[in-house]
N, C-alpha and C positions, 0 to 999 in steps of 0.2 A: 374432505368431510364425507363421510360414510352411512349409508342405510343399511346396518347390518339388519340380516334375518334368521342367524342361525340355522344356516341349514349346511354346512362344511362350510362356516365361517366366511360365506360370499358376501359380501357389503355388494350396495348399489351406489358408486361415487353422485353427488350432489352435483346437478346443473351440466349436466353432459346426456349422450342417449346408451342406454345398454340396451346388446342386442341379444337375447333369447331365443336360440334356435333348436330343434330337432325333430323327427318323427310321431308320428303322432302315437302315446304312448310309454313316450320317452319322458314325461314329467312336468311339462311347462303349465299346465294345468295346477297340479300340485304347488308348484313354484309359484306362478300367479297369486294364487290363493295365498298361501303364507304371507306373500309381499303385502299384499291389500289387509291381512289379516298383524301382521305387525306393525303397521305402518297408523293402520286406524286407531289400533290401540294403545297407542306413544301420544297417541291424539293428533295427528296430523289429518287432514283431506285429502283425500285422493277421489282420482275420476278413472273410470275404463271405458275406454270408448270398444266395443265389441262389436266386430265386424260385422259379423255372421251370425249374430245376436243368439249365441252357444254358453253365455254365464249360465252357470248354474246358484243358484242362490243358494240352495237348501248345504250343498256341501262348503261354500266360502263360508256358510254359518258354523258350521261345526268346525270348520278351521281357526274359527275365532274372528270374522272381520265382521266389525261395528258400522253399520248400514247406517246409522245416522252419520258419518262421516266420510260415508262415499256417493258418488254421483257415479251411476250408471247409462251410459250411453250406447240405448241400442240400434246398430245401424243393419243396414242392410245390402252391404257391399262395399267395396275398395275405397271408391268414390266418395261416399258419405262420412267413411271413416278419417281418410285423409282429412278432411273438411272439419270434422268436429273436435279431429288434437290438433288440428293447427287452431283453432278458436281456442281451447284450453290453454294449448302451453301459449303463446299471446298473450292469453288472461290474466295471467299468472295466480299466485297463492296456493298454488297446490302442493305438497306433500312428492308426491306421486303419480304421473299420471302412466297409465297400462295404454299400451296399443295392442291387441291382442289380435293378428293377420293371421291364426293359425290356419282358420278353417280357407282361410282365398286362397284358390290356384296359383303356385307358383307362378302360372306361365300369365297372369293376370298383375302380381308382382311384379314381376321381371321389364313388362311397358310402368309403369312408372316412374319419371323420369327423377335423377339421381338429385336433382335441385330441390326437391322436397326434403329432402334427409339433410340437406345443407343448410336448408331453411331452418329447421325444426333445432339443427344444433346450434346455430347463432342464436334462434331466438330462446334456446332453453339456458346457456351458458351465463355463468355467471349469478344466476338463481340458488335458492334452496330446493331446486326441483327432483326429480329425479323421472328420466323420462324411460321405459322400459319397454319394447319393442316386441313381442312374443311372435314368430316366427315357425316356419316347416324348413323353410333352409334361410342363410346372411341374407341379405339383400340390404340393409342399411352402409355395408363395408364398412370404410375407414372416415364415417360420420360415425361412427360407435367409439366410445373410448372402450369399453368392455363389450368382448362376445364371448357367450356361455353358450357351447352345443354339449346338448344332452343327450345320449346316445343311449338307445333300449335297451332296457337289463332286462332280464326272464320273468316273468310270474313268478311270485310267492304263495305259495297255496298254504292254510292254515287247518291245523286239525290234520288226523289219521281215519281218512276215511276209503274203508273199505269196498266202496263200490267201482273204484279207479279200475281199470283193463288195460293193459297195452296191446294194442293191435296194430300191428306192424309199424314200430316206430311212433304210433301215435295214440294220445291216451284219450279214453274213452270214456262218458259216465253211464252207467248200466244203475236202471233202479232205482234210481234216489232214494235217498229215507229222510234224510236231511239238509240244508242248506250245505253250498262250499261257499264261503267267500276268499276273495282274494284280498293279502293283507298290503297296505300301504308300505313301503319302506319308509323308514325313520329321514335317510339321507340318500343323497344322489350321488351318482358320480360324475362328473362335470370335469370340463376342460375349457377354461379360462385363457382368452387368447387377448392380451392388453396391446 
């Protein structure tokens, strides 16, 4: 059983952990967001325990996810986080829950010991849960039925605006007259490793 989110047809399999990894940059934010945003609006629950307490609210709104149907949890480091999805996924009833590690130090990850990620798959397995992992590099391994690394694609810049320079290999903005914004991509490119 599957929580698909349309976004290159990536489902998130039910009662296992998926692991969401890459550079910051690279879209897991984006991804995040869709998940919590499709997920709420099927009418499910979901929870995100947020490390580094880095949600942004304002843009998960405009992505679509219904805040009465999520529980946000803001921590404030490794420690706290760990502590507050092991109380959820326990809990059970959720939908969805998000671990969102992007902003902790890899080298903070890395002590962690691997019994946690063992824990967390027995106790998720066999649920309608789906437990999601957001990541800067793997660190959950082969407690993940699914890892997705997302690898940086270039800026899309929108509009022909003339104030651009290139100076020596790199592009400059000279004068503004107007806003640039950068445009979202529609879809990611992602490598699924089951």
């Amino acid at each position: 059983d599957l929580l698909p989110i349309g976004i290159n047809d990536i489902g998130f399999p039910r009662g296992t952990i998926t692991e969401i990894y890459g550079v910051p940059s690279s879209g897991k934010t984006t991804l995040l967001q869709k998940l919590l945003a499709t997920a709420t609006s099927a009418g499910e629950y979901c929870a995100l325990v947020d490390a580094t307490d880095s949600f942004d609210p304002k843009t998960a709104a405009e992505a679509g996810c219904q805040f009465s149907r999520l529980l946000w949890v803001r921590c404030r480091g490794l420690e706290a986080a760990i502590k507050a999805a092991d109380l959820l996924i326990h809990g059970g009833g959720w939908g969805v829950i998000a671990l969102d590690l992007s902003g902790i130090p890899p080298q903070a990850l890395r002590k962690l010991p691997m019994s946690w990620w063992y824990r967390f798959r027995r106790a998720i397995e066999n649920t309608p849960s789906v437990l999601a992992v957001f990541e800067t590099e793997p660190f959950v391994k082969n407690c993940a039925v699914m890892a997705v690394q997302l690898p940086t694609a270039g800026a899309i810049w929108s509009g022909g605006h003339t104030d651009f320079r290139v100076l020596r290999g790199a592009e400059v903005f000279l004068r503004p007259r107007k806003p640039v914004h950068a445009q979202r991509p529609d879809a990611f490119r992602s490598r699924a490793l089951a």
